[in-house]
PDB file of N, CA, C and O in Angstrom, chain B, residues numbered from 101:
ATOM      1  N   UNK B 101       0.850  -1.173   0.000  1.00  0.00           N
ATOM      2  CA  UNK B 101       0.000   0.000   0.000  1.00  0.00           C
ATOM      3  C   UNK B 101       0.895   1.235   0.000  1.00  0.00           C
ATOM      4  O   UNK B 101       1.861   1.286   0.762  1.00  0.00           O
ATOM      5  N   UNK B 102       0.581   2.298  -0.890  1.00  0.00           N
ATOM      6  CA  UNK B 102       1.398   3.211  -0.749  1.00  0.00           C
ATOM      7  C   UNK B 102       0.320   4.561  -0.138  1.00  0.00           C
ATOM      8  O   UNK B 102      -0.854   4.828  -0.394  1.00  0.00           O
ATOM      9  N   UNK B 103       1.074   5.049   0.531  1.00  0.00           N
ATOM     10  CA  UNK B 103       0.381   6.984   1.191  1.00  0.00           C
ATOM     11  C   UNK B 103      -0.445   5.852   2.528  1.00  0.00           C
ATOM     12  O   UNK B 103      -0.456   4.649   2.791  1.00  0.00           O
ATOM     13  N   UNK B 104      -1.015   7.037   3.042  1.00  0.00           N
ATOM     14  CA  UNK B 104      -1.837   6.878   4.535  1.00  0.00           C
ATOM     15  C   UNK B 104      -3.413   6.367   3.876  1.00  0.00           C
ATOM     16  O   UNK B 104      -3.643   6.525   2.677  1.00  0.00           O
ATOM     17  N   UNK B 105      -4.308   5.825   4.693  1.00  0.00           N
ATOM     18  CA  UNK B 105      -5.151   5.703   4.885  1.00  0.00           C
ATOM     19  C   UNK B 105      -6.413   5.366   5.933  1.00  0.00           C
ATOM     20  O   UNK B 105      -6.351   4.275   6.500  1.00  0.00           O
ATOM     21  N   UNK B 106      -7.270   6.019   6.153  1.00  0.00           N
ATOM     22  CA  UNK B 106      -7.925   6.438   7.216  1.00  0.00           C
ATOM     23  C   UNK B 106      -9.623   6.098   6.789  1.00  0.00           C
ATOM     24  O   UNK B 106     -10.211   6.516   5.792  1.00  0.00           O
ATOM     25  N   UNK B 107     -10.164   5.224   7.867  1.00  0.00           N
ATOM     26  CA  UNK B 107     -11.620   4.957   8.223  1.00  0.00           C
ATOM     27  C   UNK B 107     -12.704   5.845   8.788  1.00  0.00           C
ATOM     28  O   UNK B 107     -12.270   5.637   9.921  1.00  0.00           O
ATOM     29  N   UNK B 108     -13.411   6.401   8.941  1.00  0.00           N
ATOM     30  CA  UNK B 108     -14.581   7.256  10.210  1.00  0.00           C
ATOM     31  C   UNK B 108     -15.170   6.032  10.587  1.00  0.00           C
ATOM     32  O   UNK B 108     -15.567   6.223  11.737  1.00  0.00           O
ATOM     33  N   UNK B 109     -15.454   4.836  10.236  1.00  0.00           N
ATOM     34  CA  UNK B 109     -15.717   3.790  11.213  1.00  0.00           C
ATOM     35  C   UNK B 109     -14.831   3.320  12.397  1.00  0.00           C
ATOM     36  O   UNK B 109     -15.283   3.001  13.497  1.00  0.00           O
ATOM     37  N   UNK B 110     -13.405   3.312  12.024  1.00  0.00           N
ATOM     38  CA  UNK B 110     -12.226   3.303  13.178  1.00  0.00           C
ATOM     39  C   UNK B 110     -12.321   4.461  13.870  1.00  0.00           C
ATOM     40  O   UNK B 110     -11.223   4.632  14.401  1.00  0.00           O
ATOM     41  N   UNK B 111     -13.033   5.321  14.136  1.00  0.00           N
ATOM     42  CA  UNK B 111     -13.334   6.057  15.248  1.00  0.00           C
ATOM     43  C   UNK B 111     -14.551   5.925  16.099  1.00  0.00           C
ATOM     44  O   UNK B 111     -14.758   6.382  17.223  1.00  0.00           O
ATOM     45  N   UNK B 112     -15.329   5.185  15.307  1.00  0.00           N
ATOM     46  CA  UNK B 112     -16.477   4.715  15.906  1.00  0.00           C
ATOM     47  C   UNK B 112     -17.841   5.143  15.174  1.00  0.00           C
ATOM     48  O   UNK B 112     -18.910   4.565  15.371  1.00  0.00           O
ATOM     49  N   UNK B 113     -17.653   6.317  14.233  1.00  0.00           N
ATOM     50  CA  UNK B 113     -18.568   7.029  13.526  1.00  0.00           C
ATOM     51  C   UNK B 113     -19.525   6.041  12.429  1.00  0.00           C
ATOM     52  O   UNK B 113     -19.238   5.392  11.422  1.00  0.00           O
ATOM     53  N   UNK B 114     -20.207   6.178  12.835  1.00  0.00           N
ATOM     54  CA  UNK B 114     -21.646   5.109  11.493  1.00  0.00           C
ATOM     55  C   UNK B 114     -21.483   5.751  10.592  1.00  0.00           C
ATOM     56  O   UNK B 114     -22.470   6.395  10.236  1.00  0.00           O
ATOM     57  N   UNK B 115     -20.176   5.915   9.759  1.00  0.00           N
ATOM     58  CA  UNK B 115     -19.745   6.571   8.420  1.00  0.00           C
ATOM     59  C   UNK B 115     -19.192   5.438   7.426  1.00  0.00           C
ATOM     60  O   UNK B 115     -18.635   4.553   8.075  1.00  0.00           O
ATOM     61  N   UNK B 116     -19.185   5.302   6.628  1.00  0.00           N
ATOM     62  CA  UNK B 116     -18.457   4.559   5.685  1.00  0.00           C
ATOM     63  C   UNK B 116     -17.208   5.322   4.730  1.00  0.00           C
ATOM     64  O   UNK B 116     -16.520   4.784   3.862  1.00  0.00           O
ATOM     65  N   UNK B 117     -17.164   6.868   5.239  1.00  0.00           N
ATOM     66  CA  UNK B 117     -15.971   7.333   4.506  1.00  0.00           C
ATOM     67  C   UNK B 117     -14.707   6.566   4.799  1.00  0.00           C
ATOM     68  O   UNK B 117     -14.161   6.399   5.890  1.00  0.00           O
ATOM     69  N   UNK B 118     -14.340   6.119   3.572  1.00  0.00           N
ATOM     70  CA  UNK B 118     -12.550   6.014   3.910  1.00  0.00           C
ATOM     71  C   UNK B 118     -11.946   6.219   2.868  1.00  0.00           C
ATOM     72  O   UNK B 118     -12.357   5.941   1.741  1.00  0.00           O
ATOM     73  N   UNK B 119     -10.406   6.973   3.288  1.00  0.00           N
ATOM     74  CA  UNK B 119      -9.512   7.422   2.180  1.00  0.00           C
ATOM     75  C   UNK B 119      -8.327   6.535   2.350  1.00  0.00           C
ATOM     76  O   UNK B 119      -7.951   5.946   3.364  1.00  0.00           O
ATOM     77  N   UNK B 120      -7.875   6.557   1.292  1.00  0.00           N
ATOM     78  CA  UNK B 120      -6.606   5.965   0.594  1.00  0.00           C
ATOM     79  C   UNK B 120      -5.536   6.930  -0.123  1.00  0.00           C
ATOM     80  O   UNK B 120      -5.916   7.624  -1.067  1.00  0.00           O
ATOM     81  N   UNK B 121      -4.156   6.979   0.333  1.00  0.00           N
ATOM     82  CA  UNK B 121      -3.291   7.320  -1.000  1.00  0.00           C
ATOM     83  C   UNK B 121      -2.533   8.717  -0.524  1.00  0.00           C
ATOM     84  O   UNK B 121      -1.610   9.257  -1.134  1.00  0.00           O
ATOM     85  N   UNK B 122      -3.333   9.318   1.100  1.00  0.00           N
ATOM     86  CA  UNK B 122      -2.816  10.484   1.304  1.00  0.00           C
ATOM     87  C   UNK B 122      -1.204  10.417   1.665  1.00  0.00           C
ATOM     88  O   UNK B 122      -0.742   9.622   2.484  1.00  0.00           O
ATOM     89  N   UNK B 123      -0.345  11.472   0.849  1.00  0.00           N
ATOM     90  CA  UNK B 123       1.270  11.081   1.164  1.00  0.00           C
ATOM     91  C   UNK B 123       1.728  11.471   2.053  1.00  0.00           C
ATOM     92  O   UNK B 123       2.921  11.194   2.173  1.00  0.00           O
ATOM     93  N   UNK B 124       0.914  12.535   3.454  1.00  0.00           N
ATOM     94  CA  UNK B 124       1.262  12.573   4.473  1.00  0.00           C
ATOM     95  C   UNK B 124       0.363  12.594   5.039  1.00  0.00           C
ATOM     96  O   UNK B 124      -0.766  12.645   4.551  1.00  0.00           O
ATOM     97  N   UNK B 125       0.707  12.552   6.524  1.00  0.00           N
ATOM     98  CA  UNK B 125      -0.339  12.492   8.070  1.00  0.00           C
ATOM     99  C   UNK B 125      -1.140  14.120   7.740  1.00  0.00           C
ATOM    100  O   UNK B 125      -2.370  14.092   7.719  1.00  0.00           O
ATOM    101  N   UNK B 126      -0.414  15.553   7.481  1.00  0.00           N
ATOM    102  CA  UNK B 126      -0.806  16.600   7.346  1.00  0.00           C
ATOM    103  C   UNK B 126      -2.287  16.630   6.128  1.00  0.00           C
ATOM    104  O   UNK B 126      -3.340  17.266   6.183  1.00  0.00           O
ATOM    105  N   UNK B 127      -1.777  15.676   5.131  1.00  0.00           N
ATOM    106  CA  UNK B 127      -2.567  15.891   3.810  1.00  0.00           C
ATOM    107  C   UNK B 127      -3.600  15.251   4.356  1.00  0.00           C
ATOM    108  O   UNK B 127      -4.661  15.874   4.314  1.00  0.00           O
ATOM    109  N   UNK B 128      -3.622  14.011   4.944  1.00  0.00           N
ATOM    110  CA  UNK B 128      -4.713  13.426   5.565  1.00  0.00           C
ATOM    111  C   UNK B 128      -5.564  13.872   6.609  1.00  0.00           C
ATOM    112  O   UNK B 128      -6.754  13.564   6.670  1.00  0.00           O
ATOM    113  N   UNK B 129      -5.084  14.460   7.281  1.00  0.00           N
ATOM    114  CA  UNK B 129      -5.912  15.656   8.313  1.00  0.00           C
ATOM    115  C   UNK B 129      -6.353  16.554   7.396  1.00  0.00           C
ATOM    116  O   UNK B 129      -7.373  17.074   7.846  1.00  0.00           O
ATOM    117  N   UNK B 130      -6.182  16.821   6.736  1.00  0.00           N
ATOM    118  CA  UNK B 130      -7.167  18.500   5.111  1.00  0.00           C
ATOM    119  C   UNK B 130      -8.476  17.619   4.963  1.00  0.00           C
ATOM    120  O   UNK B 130      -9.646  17.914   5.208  1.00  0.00           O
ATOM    121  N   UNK B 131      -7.766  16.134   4.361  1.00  0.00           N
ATOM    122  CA  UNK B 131      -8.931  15.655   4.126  1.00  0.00           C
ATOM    123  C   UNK B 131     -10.055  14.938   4.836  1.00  0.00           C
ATOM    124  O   UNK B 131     -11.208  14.599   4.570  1.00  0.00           O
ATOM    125  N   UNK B 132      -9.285  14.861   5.773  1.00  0.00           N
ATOM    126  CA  UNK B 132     -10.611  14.093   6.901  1.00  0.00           C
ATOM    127  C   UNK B 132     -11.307  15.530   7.293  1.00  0.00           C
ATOM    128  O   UNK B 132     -12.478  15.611   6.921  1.00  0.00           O
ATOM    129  N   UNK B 133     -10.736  16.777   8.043  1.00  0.00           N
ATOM    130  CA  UNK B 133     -11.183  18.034   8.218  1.00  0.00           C
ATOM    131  C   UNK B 133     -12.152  17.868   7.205  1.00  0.00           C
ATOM    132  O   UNK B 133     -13.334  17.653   7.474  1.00  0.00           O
ATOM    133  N   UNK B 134     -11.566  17.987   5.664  1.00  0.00           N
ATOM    134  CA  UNK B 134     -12.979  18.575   4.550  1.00  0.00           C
ATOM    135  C   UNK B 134     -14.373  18.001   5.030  1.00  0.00           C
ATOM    136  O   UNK B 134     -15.471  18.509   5.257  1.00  0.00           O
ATOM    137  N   UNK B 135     -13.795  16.582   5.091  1.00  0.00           N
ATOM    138  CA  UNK B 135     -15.221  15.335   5.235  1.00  0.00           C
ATOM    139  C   UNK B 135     -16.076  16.096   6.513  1.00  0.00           C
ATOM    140  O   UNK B 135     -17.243  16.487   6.510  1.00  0.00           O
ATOM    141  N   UNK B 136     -15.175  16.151   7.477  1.00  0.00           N
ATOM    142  CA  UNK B 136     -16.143  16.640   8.303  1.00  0.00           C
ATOM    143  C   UNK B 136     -16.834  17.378   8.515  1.00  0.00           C
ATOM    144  O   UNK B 136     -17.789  17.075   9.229  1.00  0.00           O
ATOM    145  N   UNK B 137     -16.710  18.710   8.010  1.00  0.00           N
ATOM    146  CA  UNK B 137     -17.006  19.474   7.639  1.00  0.00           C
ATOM    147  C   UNK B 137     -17.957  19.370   7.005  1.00  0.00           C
ATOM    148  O   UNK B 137     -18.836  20.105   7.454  1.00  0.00           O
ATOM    149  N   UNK B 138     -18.229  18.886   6.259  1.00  0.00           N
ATOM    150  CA  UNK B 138     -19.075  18.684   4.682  1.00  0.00           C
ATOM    151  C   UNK B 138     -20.102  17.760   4.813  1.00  0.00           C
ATOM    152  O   UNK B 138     -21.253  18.003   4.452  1.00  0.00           O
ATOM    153  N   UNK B 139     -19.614  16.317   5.500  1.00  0.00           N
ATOM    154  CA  UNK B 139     -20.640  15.173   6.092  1.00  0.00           C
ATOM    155  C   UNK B 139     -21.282  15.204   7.295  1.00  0.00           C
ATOM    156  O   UNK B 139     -22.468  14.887   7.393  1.00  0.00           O
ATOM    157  N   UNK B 140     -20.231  15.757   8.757  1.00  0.00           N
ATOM    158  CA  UNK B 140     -20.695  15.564   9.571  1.00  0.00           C
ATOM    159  C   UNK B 140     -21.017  16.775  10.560  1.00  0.00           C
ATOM    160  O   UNK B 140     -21.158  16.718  11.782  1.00  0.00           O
ATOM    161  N   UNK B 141     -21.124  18.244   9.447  1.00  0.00           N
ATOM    162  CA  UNK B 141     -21.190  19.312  10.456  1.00  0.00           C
ATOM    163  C   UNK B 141     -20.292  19.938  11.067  1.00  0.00           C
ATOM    164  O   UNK B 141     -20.379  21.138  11.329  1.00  0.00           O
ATOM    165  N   UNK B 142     -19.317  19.205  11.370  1.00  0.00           N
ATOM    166  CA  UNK B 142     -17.839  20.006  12.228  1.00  0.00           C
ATOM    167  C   UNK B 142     -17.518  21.203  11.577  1.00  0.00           C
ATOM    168  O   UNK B 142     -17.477  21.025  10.360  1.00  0.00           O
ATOM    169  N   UNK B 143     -17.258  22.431  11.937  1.00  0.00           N
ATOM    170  CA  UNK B 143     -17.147  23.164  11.650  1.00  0.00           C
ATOM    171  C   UNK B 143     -15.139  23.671  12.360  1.00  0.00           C
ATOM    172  O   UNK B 143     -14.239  24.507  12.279  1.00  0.00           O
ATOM    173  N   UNK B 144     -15.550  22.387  12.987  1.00  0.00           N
ATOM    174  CA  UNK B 144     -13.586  22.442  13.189  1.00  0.00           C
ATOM    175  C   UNK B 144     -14.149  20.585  13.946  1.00  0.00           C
ATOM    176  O   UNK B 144     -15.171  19.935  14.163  1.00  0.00           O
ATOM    177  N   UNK B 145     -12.308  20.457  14.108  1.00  0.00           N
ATOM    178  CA  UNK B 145     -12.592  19.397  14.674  1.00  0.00           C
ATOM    179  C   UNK B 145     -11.621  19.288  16.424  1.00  0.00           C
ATOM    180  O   UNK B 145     -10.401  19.348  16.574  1.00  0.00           O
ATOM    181  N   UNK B 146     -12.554  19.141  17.369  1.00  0.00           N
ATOM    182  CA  UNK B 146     -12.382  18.760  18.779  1.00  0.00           C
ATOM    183  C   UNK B 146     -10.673  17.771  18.871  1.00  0.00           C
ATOM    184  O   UNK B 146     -10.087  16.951  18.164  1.00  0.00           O
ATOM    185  N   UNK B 147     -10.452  18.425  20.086  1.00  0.00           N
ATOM    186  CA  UNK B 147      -8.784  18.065  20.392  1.00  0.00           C
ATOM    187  C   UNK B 147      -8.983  16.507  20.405  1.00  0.00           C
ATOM    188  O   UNK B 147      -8.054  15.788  20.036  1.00  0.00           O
ATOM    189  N   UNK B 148     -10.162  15.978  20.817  1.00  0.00           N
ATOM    190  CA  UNK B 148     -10.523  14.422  21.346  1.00  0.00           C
ATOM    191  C   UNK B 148     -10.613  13.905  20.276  1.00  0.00           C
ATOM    192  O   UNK B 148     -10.098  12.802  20.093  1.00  0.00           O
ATOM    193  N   UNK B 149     -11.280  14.550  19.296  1.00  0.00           N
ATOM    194  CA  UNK B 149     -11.616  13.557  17.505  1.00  0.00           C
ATOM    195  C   UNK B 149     -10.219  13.673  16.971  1.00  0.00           C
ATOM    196  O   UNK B 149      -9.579  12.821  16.355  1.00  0.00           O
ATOM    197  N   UNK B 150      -9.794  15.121  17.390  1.00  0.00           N
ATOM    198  CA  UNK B 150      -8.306  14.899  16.370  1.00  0.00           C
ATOM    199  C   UNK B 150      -7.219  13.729  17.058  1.00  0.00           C
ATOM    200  O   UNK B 150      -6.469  13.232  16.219  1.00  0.00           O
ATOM    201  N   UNK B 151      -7.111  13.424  17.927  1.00  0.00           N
ATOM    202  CA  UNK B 151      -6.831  13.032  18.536  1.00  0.00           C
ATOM    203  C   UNK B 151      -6.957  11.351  17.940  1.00  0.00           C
ATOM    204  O   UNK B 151      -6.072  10.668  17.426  1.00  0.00           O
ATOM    205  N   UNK B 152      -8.354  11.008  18.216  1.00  0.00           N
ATOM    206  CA  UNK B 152      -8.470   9.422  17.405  1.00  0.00           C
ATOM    207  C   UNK B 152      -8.143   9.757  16.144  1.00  0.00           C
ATOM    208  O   UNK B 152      -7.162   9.115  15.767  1.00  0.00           O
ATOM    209  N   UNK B 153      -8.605  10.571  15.266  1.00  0.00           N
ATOM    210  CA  UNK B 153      -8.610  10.463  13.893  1.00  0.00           C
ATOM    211  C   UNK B 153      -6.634  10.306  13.046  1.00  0.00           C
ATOM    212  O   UNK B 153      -6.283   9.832  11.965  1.00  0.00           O
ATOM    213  N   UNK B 154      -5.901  10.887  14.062  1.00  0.00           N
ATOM    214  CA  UNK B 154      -4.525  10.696  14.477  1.00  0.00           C
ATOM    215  C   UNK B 154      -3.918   9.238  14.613  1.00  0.00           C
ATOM    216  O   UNK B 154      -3.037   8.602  14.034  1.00  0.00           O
ATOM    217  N   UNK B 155      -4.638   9.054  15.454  1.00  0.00           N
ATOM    218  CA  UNK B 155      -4.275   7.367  15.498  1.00  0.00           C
ATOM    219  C   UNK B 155      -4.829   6.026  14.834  1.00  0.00           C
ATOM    220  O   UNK B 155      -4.456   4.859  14.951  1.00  0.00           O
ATOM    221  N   UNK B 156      -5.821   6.596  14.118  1.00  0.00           N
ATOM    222  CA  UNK B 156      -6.662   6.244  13.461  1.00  0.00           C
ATOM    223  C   UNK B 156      -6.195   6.075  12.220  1.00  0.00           C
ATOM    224  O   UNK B 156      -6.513   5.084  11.563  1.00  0.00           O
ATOM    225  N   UNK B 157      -5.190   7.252  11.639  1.00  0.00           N
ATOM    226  CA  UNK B 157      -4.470   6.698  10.431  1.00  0.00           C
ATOM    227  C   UNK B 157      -3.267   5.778  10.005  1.00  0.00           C
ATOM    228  O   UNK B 157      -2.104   6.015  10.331  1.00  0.00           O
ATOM    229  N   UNK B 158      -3.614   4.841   9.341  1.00  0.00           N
ATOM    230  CA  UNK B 158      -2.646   3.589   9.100  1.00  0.00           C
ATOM    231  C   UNK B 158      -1.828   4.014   7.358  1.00  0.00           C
ATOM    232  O   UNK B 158      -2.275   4.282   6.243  1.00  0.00           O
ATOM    233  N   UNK B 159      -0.546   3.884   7.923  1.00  0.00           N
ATOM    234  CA  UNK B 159       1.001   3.456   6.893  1.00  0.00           C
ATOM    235  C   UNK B 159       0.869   2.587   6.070  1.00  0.00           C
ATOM    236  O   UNK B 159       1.822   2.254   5.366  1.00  0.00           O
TER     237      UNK B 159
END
C-alpha cells in the first residue's frame, strides 16, 4: 500500500468514509477536516476527535 489511509468507522462514527493514498499524516488531516465538515457538520474538529482520527491513520 502506498500513502496513509484512514476509516470514520475506526473512530467509531456510522460513516463509511474512507480514504486511501494520502502522502502525508498533514494531507490526511485537510482531508478528513474537509469530510467533516461537509458530512458531519464540524465546523472544526475537537482536540478528542483529532486526537483518534490521528491514530486512526494507518502506513
Amino acid at each position: 500500500m502506498s500513502g496513509f489511509e484512514f476509516k470514520c468507522k475506526d473512530i467509531g462514527m456510522n460513516c463509511g468514509f474512507e480514504v486511501k493514498g494520502a502522502s502525508s499524516r498533514d494531507e490526511m488531516m485537510q482531508i478528513v477536516s474537509a469530510h467533516a465538515k461537509g458530512a458531519h457538520n464540524m465546523t472544526t474538529i475537537p482536540p478528542d476527535i483529532a486526537s483518534k482520527v490521528s491514530s486512526a491513520i494507518k502506513s
